[in-house]
One Martini backbone bead per residue (centre of mass of N, CA, C, O) as a GRO file, in nm:
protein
  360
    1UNK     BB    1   0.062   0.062  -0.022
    2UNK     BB    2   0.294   0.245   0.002
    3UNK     BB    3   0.399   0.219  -0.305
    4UNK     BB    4   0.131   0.346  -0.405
    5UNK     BB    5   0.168   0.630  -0.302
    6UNK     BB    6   0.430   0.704  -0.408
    7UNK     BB    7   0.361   0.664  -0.716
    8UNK     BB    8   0.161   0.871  -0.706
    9UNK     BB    9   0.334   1.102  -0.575
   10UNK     BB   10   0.554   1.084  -0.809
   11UNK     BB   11   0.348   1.140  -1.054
   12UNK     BB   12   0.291   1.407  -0.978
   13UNK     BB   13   0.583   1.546  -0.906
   14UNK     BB   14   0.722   1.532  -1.176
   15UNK     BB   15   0.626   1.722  -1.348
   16UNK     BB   16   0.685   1.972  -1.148
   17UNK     BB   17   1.026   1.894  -1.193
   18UNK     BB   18   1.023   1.936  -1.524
   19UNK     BB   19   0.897   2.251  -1.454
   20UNK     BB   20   1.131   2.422  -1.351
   21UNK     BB   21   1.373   2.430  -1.582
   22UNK     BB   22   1.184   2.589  -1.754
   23UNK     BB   23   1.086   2.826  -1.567
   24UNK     BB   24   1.408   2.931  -1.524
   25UNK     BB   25   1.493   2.941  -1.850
   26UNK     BB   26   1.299   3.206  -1.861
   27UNK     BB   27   1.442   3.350  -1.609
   28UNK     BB   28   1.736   3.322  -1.807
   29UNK     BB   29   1.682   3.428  -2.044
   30UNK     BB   30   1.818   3.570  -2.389
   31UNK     BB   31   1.860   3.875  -2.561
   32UNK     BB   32   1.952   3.943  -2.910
   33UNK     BB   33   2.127   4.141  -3.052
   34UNK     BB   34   2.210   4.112  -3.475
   35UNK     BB   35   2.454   4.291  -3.669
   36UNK     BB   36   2.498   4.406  -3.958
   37UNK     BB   37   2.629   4.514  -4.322
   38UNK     BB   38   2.370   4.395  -4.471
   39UNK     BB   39   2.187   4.324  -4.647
   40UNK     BB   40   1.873   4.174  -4.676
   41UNK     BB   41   1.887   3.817  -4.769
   42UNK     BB   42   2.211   3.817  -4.906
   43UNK     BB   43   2.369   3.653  -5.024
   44UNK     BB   44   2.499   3.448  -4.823
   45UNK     BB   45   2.611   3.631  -4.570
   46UNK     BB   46   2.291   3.691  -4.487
   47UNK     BB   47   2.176   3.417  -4.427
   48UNK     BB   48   2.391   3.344  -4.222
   49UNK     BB   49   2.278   3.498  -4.005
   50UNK     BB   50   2.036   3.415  -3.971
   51UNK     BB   51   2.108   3.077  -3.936
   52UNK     BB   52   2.226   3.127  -3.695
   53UNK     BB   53   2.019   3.236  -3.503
   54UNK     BB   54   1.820   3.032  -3.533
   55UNK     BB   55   1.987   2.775  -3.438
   56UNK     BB   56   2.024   2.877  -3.153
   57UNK     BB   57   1.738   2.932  -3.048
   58UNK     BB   58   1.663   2.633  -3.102
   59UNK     BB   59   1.895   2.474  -2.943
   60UNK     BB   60   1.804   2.636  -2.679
   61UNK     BB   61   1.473   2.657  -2.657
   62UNK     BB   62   1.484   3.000  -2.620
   63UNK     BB   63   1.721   3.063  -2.426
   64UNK     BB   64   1.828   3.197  -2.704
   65UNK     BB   65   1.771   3.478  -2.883
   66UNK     BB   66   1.803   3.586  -3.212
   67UNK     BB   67   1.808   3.929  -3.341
   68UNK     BB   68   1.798   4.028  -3.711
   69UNK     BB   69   1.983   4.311  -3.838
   70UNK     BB   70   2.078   4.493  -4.077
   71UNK     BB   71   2.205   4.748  -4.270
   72UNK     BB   72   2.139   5.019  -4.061
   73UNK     BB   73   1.842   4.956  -3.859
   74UNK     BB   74   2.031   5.029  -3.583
   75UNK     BB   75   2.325   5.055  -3.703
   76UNK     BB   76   2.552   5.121  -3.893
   77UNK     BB   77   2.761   4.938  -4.139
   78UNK     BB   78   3.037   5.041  -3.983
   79UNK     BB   79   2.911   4.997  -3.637
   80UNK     BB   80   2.906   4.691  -3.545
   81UNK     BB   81   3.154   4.681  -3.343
   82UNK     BB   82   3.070   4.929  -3.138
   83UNK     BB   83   2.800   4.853  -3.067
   84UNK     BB   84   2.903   4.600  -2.886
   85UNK     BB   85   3.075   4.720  -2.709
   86UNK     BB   86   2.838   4.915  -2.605
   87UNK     BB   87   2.555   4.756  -2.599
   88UNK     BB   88   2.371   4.774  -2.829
   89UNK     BB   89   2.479   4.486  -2.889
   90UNK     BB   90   2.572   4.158  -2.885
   91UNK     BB   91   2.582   4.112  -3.194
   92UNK     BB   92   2.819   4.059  -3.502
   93UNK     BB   93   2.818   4.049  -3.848
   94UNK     BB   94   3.166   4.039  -4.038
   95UNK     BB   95   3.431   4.188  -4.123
   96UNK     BB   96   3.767   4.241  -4.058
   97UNK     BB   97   3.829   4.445  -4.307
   98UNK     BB   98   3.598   4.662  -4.161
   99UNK     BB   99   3.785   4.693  -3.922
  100UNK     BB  100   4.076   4.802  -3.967
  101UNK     BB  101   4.094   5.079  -3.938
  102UNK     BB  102   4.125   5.047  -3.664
  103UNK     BB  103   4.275   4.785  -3.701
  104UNK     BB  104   4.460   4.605  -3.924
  105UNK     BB  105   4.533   4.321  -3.770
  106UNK     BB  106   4.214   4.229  -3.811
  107UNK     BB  107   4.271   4.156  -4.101
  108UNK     BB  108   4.386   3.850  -4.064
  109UNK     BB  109   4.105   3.724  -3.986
  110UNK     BB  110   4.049   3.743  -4.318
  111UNK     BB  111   4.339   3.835  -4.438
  112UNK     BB  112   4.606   3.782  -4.617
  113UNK     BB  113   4.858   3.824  -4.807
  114UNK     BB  114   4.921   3.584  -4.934
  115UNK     BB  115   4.732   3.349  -4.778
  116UNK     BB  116   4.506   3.174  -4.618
  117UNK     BB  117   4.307   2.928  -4.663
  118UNK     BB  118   4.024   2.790  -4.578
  119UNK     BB  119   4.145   2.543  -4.444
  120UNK     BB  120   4.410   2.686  -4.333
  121UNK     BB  121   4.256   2.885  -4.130
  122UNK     BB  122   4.126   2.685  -3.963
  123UNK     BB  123   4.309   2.536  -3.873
  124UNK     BB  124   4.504   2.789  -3.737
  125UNK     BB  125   4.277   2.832  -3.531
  126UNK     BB  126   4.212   2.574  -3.390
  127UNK     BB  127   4.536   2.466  -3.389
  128UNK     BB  128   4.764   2.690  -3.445
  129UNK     BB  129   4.682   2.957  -3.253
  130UNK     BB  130   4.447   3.180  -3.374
  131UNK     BB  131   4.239   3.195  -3.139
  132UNK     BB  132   4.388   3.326  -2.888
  133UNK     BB  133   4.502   3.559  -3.030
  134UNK     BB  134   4.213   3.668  -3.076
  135UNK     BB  135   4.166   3.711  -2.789
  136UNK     BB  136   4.389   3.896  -2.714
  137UNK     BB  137   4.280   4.102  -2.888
  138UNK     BB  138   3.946   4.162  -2.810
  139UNK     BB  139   3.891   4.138  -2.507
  140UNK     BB  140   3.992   4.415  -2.400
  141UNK     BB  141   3.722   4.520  -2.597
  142UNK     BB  142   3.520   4.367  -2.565
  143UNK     BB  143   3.538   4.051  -2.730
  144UNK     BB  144   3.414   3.778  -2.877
  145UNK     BB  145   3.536   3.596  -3.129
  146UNK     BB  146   3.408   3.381  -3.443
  147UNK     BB  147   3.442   3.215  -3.697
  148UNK     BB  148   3.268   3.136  -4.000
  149UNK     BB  149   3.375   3.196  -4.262
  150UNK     BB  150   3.472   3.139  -4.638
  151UNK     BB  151   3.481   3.244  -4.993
  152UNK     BB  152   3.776   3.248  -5.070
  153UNK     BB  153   3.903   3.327  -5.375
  154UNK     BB  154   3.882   3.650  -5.480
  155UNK     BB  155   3.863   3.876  -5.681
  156UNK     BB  156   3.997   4.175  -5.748
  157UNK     BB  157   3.829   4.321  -5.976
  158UNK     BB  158   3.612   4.578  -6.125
  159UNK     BB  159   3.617   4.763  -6.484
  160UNK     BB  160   3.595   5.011  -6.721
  161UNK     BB  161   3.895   4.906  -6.793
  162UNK     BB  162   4.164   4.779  -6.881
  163UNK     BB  163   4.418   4.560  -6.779
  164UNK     BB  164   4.782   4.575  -6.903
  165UNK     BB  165   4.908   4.725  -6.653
  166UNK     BB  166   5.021   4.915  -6.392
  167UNK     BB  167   4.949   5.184  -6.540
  168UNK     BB  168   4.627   5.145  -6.573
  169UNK     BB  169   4.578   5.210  -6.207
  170UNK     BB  170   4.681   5.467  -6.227
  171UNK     BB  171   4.445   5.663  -5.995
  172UNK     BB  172   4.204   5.439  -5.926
  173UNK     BB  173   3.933   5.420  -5.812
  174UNK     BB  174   3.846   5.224  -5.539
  175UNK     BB  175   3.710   4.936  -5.359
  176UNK     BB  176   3.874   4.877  -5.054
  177UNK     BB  177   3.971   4.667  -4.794
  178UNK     BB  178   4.213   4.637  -4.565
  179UNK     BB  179   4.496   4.560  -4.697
  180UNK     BB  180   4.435   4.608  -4.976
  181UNK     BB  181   4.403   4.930  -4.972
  182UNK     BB  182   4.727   4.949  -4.893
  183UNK     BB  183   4.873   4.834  -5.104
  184UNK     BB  184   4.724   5.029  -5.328
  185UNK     BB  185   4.845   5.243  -5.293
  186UNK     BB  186   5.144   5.148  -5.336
  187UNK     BB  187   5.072   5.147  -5.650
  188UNK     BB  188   4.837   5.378  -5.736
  189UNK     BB  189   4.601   5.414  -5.623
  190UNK     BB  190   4.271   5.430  -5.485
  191UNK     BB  191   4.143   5.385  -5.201
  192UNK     BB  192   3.806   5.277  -5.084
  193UNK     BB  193   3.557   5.299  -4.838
  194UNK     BB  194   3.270   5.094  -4.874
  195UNK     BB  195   2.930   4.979  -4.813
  196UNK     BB  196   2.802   4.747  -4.984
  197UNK     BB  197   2.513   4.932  -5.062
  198UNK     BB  198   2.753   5.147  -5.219
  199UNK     BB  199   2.857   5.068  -5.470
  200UNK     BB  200   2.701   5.065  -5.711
  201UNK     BB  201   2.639   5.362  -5.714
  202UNK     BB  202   2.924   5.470  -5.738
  203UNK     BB  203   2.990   5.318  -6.012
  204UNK     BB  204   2.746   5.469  -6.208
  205UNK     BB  205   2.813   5.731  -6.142
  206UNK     BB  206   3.189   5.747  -6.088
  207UNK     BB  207   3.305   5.766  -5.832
  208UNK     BB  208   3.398   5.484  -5.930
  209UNK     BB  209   3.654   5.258  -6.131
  210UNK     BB  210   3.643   5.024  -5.917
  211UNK     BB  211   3.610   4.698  -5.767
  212UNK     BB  212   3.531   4.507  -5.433
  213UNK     BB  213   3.378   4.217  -5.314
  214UNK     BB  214   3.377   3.890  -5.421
  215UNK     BB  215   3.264   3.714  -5.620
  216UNK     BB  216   3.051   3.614  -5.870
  217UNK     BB  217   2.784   3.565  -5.745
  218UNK     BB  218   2.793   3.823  -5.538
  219UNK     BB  219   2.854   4.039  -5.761
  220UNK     BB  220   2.592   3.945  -5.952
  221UNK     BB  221   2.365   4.056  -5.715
  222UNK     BB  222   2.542   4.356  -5.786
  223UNK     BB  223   2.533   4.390  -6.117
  224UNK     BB  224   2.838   4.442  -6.224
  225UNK     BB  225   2.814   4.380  -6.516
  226UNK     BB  226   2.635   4.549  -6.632
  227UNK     BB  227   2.872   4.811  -6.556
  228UNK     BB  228   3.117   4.594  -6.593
  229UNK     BB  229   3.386   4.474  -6.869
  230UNK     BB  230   3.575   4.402  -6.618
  231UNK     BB  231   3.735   4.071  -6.486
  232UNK     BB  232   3.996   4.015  -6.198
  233UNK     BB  233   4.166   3.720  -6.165
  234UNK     BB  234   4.296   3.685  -5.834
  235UNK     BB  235   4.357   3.754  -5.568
  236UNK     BB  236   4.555   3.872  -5.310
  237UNK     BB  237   4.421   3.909  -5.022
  238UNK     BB  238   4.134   3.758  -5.070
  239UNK     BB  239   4.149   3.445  -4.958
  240UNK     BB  240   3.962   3.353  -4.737
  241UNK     BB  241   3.720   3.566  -4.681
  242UNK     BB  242   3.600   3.639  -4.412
  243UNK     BB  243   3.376   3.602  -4.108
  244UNK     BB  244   3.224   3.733  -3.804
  245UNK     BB  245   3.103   3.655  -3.478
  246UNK     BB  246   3.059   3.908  -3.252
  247UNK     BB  247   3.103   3.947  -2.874
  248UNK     BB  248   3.015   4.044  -2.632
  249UNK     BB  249   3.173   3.969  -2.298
  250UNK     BB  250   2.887   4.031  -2.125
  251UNK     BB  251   2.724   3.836  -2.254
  252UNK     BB  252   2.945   3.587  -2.268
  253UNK     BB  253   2.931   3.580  -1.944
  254UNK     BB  254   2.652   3.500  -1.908
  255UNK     BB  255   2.656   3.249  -2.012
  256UNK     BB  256   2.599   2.904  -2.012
  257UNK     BB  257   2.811   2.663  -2.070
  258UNK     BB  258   2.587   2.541  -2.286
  259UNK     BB  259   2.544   2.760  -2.452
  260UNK     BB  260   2.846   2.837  -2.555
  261UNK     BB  261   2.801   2.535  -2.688
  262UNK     BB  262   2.644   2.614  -2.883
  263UNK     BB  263   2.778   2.861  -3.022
  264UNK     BB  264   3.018   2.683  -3.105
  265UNK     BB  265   2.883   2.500  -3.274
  266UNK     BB  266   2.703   2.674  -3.451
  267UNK     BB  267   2.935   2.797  -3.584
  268UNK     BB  268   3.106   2.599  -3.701
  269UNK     BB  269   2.912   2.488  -3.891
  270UNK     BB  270   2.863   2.727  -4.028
  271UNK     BB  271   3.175   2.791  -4.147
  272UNK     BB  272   3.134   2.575  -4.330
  273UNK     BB  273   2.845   2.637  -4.453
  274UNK     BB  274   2.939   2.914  -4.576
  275UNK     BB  275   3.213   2.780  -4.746
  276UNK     BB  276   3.004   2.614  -4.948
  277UNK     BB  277   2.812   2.810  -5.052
  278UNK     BB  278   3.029   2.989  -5.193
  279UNK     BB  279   3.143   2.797  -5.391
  280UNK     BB  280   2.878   2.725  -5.514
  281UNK     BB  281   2.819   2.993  -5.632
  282UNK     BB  282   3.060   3.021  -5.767
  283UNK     BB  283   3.073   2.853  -5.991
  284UNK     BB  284   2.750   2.960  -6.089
  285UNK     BB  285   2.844   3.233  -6.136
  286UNK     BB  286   3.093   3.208  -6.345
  287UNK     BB  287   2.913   3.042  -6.585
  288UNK     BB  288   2.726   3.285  -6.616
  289UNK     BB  289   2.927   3.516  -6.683
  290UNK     BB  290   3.057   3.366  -6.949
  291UNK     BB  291   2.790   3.465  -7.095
  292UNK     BB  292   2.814   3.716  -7.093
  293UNK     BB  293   2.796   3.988  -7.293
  294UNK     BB  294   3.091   4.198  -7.295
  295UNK     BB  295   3.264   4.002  -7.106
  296UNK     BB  296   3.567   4.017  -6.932
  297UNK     BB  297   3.778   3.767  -6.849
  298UNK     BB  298   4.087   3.790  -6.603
  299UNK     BB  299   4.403   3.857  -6.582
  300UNK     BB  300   4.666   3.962  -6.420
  301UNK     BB  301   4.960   4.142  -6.525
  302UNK     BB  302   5.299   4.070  -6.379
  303UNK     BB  303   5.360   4.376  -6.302
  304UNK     BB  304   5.146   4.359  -6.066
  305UNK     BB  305   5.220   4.131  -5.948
  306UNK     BB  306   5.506   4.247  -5.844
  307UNK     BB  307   5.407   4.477  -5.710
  308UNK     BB  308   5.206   4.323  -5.493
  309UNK     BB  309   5.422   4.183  -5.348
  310UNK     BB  310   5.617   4.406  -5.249
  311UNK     BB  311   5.440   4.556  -5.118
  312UNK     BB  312   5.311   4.364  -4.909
  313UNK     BB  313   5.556   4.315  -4.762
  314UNK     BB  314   5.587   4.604  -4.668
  315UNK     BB  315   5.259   4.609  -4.527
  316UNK     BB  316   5.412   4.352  -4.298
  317UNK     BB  317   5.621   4.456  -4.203
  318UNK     BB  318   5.489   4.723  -4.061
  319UNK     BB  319   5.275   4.588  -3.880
  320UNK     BB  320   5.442   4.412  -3.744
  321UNK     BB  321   5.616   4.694  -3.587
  322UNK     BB  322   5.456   4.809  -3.398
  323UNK     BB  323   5.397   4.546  -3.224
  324UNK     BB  324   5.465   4.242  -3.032
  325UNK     BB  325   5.147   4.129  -3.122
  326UNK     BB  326   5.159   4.149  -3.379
  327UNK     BB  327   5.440   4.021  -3.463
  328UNK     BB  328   5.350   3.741  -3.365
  329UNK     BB  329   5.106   3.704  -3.555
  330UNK     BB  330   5.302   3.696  -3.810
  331UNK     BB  331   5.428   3.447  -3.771
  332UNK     BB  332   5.203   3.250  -3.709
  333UNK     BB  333   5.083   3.284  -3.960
  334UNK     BB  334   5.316   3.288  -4.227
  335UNK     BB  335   5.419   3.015  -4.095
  336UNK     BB  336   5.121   2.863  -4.188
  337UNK     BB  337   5.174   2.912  -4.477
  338UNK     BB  338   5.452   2.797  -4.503
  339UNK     BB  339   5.365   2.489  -4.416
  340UNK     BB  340   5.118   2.474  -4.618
  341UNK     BB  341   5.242   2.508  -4.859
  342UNK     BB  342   5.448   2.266  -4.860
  343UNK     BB  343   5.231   2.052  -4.849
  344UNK     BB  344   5.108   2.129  -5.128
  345UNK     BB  345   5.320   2.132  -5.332
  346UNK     BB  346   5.276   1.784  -5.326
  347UNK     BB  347   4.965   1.743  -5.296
  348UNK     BB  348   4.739   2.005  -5.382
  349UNK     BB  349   4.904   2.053  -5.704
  350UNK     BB  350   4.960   1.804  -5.851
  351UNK     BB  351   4.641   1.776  -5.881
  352UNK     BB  352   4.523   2.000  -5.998
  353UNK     BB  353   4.676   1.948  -6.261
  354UNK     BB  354   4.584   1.638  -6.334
  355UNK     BB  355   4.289   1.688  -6.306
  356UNK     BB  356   4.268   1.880  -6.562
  357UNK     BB  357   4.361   1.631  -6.761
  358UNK     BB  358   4.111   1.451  -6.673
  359UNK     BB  359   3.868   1.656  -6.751
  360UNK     BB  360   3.994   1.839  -7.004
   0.00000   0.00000   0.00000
């Protein structure tokens, strides 16, 4: 009789056992702004942080819940990062090349010249020490980041006339962020930092004279075809190509570890998940390129490249000197470029060249 008594009160006591870290879950749960720099729903990395905050919100059972603000609709379009810093949003999505101007090294996480492709740079992050030193460097400011992927190798860039020499491109306005930037300033552009839904009426009015956004699917998205009939692949600069997602370090030490463990694991995910979608876009977006009627696509010419390389050198040597933290991040990252350039020259050049000839 008593077991039956037991099991009773057992079964009414379970439920309201089971419903207190509901109720508990509801009174610590976390409301995040999150502030991009692009276009609301824009291909490839609009898409992306949708997409995080989504899976997080789900994953966490809606005690982490993230609302996704556009470029421009809470604070400007490269003013994502000061937001986040100073608590009007808990998380920005965007690339370390448009933070650049406050600190250049930090488009390291983003691209370095002549750097680590999308591969190489997660293992450098994840395994080579590459997410450390980024905690090094953004703590301090109050930020968490996370890299979310990379694009790839992208574009050089978009012209409205041929370019046949380095002659052809001095005095250029130029559209680009990051390093690519202070490089080509070196070499004789001009180069110019706009935010992204500003770039096509830039170059439509003539205020600029060539762009680079990111690859073939992404700028055919900005329609750069229609009105340059110049493109020139592949850059020196933009080779990761990457995104990330910086979080206020007092909302981030707020998050219970479970939490912490969605949003990390949320985001490896992403950083897979948009650098197979840009690859995947870009393919088709090449392919369609290749057929508009008056488009030529090129390749930039010797003495660019030389040039490129010359200039990279020097801004990269600079950069470098500046503190012994920089120093650092400089060793560690080109340290990696070349332990991983000696790896594929023997596995991924050679397979690539016979690839070739296999597909015909």
């Amino acid at each position: 009789m008593y077991r039956r008594r037991f099991l009773a009160g057992a079964a009414v006591a379970a439920p309201a056992a089971l419903a207190a870290p509901a109720v508990l879950r509801a009174q610590s749960g976390h409301d995040w702004k999150l502030v991009t720099s692009l276009p609301k729903n824009l291909p490839g990395p609009g898409v992306s942080a949708q997409r995080w905050a989504d899976r997080i919100t789900s994953m966490s059972g809606g005690e982490l819940k993230i609302t996704v603000y556009a470029g421009g609709e809470l604070v400007p379009p490269f003013g994502t990062q000061e937001a986040v810093e100073n608590g009007t949003a808990q998380a920005y999505h965007g690339s370390g090349s448009w933070f650049a101007g406050r600190d250049i090294s930090h488009a390291f996480f983003f691209s370095g010249p002549f750097g680590l492709l999308f591969d190489e740079m997660h293992a450098w992050m994840y395994y080579g020490g590459g997410q450390a030193l980024l905690d090094e460097f953004t703590h301090p400011r109050g930020l968490q980041i996370l890299i979310a992927g990379g694009s790839g190798v992208q574009t050089f860039g978009w012209f409205k006339k041929p370019i046949a020499s380095l002659e052809d491109l001095q005095g250029l306005n130029f559209r680009v962020t990051g390093f690519g930037a202070t490089v080509l300033n070196k070499i004789g552009m001009n180069a110019v930092s706009l935010p992204p839904g500003e770039i096509f009426p830039a170059l439509q009015s003539g205020a600029l004279d060539g762009a680079e956004w990111v690859g073939p699917a992404f700028d055919q998205a900005f329609g750069f075809q229609k009105i340059m009939p110049y493109m020139y692949a592949p850059s020196f600069g933009d080779i990761y190509g990457g995104i990330e997602f910086g979080i206020n370090l007092e909302a981030w030490n707020a998050l219970s570890d479970g939490l912490k463990a969605i949003v990390v694991a949320a985001t490896e995910a992403e950083a897979n998940r948009s650098s197979a979608d840009a690859l995947n876009m870009n393919i088709d977006g090449l392919e369609a390129l290749q057929k508009v009627e008056g488009l030529t696509i090129g390749t930039l010419p010797e003495d660019v490249w030389a040039a490129l390389r010359k200039a990279s050198h020097e801004v990269v040597a600079e950069v470098a000197g500046t503190s012994p933290f920089v120093g650092r991040l400089v060793d560690s990252y080109y340290g990696y470029v070349k332990r991983a350039s000696g790896y594929k020259q023997l596995y991924d050049m050679p397979f690539m060249a016979e690839r070739v000839k296999y597909i015909g």
